[in-house]
N, C-alpha and C positions, 0 to 999 in steps of 0.2 A: 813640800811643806817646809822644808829645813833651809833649802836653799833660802825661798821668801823671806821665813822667818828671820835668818842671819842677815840678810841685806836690810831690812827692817829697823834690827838692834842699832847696825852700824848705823845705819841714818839717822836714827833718831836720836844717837847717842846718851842710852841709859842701858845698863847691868839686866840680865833677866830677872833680878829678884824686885826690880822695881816696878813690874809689871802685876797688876794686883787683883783685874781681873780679864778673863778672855769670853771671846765666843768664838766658835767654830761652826763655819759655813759647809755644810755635806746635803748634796739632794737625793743623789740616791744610793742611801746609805744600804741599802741593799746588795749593792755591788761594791761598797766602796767599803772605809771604817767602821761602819757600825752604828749606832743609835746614841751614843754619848756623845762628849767633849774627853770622854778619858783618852784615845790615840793623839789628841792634840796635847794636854798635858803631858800625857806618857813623852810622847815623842819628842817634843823641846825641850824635856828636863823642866816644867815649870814646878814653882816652888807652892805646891800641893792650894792652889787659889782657885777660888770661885770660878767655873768653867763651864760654858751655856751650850749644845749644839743647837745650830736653830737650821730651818729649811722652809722655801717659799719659792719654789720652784724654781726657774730663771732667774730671781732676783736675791736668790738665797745670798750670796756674796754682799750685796747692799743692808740686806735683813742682819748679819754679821757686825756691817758697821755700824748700821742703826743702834743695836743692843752697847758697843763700845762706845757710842758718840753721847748716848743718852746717860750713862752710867759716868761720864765724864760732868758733865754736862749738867749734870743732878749734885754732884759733889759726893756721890757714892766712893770716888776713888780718883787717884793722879794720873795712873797711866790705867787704860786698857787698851787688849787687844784684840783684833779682829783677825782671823783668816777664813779664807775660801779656798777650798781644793776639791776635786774630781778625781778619779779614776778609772775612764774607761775604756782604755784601750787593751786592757788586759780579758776582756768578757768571752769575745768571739764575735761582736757584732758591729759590723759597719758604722752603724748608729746607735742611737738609745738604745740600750739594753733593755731586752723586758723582763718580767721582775721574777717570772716561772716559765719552767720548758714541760714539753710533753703532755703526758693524758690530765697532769692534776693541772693545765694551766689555766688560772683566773679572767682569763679572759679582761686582759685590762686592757680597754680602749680599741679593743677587737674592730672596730669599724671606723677607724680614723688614724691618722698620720699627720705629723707635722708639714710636711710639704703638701697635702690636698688641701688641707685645713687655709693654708697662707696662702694658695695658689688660688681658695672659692676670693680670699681678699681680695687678690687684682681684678679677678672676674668681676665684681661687686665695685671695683673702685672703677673700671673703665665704665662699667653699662650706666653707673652713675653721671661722668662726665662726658658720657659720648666718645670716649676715645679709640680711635684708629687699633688693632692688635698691635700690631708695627709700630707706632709709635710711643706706649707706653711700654713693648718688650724691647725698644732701643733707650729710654731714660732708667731701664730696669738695670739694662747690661754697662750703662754707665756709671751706676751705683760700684759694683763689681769692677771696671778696669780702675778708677777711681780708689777704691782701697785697694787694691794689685798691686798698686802705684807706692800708695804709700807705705804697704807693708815689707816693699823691695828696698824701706830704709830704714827697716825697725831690725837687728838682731835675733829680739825674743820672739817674731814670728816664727809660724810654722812654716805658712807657705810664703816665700820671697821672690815670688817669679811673676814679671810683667806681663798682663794679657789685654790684648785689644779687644773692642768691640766685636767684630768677625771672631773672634773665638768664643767671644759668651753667646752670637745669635744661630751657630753653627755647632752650638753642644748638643748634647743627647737631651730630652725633656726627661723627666723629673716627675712634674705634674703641671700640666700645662696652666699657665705661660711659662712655668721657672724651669730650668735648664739646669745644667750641673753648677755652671757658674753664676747663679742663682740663688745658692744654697753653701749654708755654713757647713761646716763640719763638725764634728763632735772630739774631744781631744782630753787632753791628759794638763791636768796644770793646780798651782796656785800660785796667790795673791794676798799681802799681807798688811796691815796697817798697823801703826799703834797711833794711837790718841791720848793727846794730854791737854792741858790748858792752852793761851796764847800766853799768859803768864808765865808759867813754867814752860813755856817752851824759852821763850827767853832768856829764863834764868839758864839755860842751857846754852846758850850764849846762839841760839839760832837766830837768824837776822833777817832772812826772807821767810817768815812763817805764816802758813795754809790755812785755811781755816773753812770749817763747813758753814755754809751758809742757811739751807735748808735740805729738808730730810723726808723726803713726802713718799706715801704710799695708797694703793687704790687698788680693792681687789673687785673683781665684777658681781653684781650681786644677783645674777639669772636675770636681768631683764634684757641683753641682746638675745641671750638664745631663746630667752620663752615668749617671748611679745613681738609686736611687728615693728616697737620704734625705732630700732635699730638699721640702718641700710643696708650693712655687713662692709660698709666701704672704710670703717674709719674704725680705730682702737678709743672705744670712750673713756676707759681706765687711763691712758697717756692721757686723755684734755685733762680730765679730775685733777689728778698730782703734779701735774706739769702746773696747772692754776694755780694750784694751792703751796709750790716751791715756789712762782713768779710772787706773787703775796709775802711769801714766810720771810723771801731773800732780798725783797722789798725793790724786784724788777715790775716794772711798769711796759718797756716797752725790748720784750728779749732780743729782738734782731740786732735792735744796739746796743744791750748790756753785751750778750754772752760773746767772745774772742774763743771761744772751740767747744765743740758737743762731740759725745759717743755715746751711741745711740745702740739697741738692740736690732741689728744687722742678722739676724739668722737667716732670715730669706732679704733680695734686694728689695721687693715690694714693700717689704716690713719699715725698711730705710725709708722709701718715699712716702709710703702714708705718715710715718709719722715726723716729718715735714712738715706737715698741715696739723697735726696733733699740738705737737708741742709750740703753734702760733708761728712757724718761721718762714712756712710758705703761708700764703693764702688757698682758699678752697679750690682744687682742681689746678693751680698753677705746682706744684710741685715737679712735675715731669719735665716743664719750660725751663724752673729754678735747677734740677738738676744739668739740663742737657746745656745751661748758661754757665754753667759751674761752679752757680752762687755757694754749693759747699763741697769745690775741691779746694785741694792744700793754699793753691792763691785765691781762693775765693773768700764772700765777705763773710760765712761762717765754716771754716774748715770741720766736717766732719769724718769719723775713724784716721783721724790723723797719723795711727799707730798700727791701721790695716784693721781693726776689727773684730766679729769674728770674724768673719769672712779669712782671713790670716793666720790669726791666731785658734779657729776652732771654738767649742765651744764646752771648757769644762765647768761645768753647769754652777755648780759654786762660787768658783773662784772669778767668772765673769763680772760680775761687779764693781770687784774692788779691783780688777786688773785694768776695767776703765776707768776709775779715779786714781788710781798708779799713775796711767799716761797723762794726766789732767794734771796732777799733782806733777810731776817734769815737769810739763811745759810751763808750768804757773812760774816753779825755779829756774827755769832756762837752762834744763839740765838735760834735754831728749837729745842732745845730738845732730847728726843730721835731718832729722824733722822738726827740730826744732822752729817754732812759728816767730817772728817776730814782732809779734805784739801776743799777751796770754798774762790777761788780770783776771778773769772768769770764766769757769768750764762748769757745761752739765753733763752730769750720766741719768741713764736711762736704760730700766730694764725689763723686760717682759719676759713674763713667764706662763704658759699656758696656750691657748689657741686664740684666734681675733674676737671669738663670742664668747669664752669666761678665762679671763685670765689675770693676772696682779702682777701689777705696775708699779718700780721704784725708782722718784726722780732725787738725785743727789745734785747741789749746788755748790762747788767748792769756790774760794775765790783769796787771793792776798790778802791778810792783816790789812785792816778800814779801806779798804781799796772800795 
């Protein structure tokens, strides 16, 4: 948290006491801080101000900047802030932690798993399109060597090591189709914003300043799981908000607005369908568009340009706004060796929950009038 925070200050170049109000991004605050926003004031020294924790699963981190972007945005205040942080590498569990041990346990979600749950998705997106096993578990594992790639030139990754193809179709299964490199990891992190005007960012004497463009969210409201209209092939929550960010951000046609997307990568499958979700492939062509490499690093839409999570893991909070972190670089031509060369428009994309109920947040960010 301290770390983010401080790199924060410094980039944005204002004093802590000029921040007036915050939110704090925590999912499971059961393992983690606790139920307030008091460890995030406690812990930055903030000067005793309005302090929100908010959570919305997977997209807790975006829900963070939501509450800072609108509080700005509304004229409630100049500067707010947002952070997203996790902690759970400290539990004992490989993965998600559960929330009780032993004889009193609640029994939460006792007959499901993240990786069965995304792995019935491929199931459901191949019987749909008629696709070969082989051929959609080879555009699955190129999702994966594809952010391998990219995260072997990001620093703040976790994992930085190149893997081929023959390593993702030669891993252990998981839950079939997904493999181990298939599958995110769970990790330890935050991510930090502050939000002010374009105005007052100015008078700050900033000169290439960011700005959000739209802010969209979509939670499922039972009718994939309870009713038949559903195929189980596709995430309905991404088309909702992805439509309604393309609207808000006044894109018409995204393949040629957006210059870079980071997408919610937990499993690779999750990557490909929503290709097709968010309008960038067409229906069933996404396996093609991956294996053409329409979004690796030279491709016409780079996505996880920063490795992902698939790289970076997946601290459930702080995901969010750690993809509009990397968004936010590359818009200033500040990433580095990943840096893209061309980057006026980026979206994030977050999911949270399973493919038949879960909530969806798309963020828009893009250059002042760009």
């Amino acid at each position: 948290m301290l770390e983010a925070f401080q790199e924060a200050v410094a980039d944005a170049g204002v004093e802590r006491h000029q921040i007036e109000a915050a939110w704090l991004g925590v999912c499971l605050e059961e393992n983690n801080v606790g139920k307030t926003a008091g460890p995030l004031v406690q812990g930055l020294r903030l000067h005793d101000i309005p302090a929100t924790r908010v959570e919305n699963a997977c997209a807790t981190g975006t829900e963070a900047l939501r509450g800072a972007v609108y509080a700005v945005a509304s004229g409630a205040c100049d500067f707010a802030l947002a952070l997203g942080v996790e902690k759970l590498k400290d539990t004992g569990y490989g993965g998600l932690p559960h929330r009780t041990r032993g004889t009193m346990t609640d029994l939460w979600q006792p007959n499901g798993s993240a990786p069965g749950a995304f792995a019935q998705l491929a199931s459901a997106y191949r019987s749909k399109y008629a696709l070969p096993a082989d051929a959609l578990k080879r555009a699955m594992a190129h999702v994966s060597v594809k952010s391998h790639e990219n995260g072997s030139r990001n620093p703040k990754a976790h994992l930085r090591s190149r893997i081929c193809i023959e390593d993702v179709l030669k891993a252990p299964i998981i839950a079939s189709p997904l493999g181990l490199y298939d599958c995110c990891g769970v990790s330890d992190g935050a991510a930090c914003a502050i939000v002010t005007t374009p105005e007052i960012a100015r008078g700050l004497g900033k000169k290439d300043v960011i700005t959000v463009k739209s802010l969209q969210l979509s939670v499922s409201n039972g009718e994939e799981a309870q009713f038949n209209t559903w195929d189980g092939a596709s995430i309905r929550t991404a088309q909702v908000a992805s439509s309604r960010a393309y609207q808000e951000a006044g894109i018409s046609n995204p393949s040629h607005a957006l210059d870079l997307i980071e997408v919610h990568d937990c499993f690779s499958i999750t990557e490909l369908v929503l290709m097709e979700d968010l309008g960038l492939s067409l229906p069933g062509r996404a396996p093609q568009d991956i294996l053409e490499g329409r979004y690796d690093r030279d491709g016409a839409i780079p996505c996880q340009i920063d490795g992902g999570l698939k790289c970076f893991g997946h601290p459930v909070g702080a995901s969010g706004l750690r993809m509009i972190y990397e968004i936010y670089l590359q818009l200033q031509g500040r990433a580095g060796e990943r840096q893209l060369p061309k980057a006026d428009l980026g979206l994030s994309q977050n999911l949270g929950g399973h493919p038949h109920q879960n909530v969806c947040a798309v963020a828009i960010v893009g250059r002042y009038g760009a």
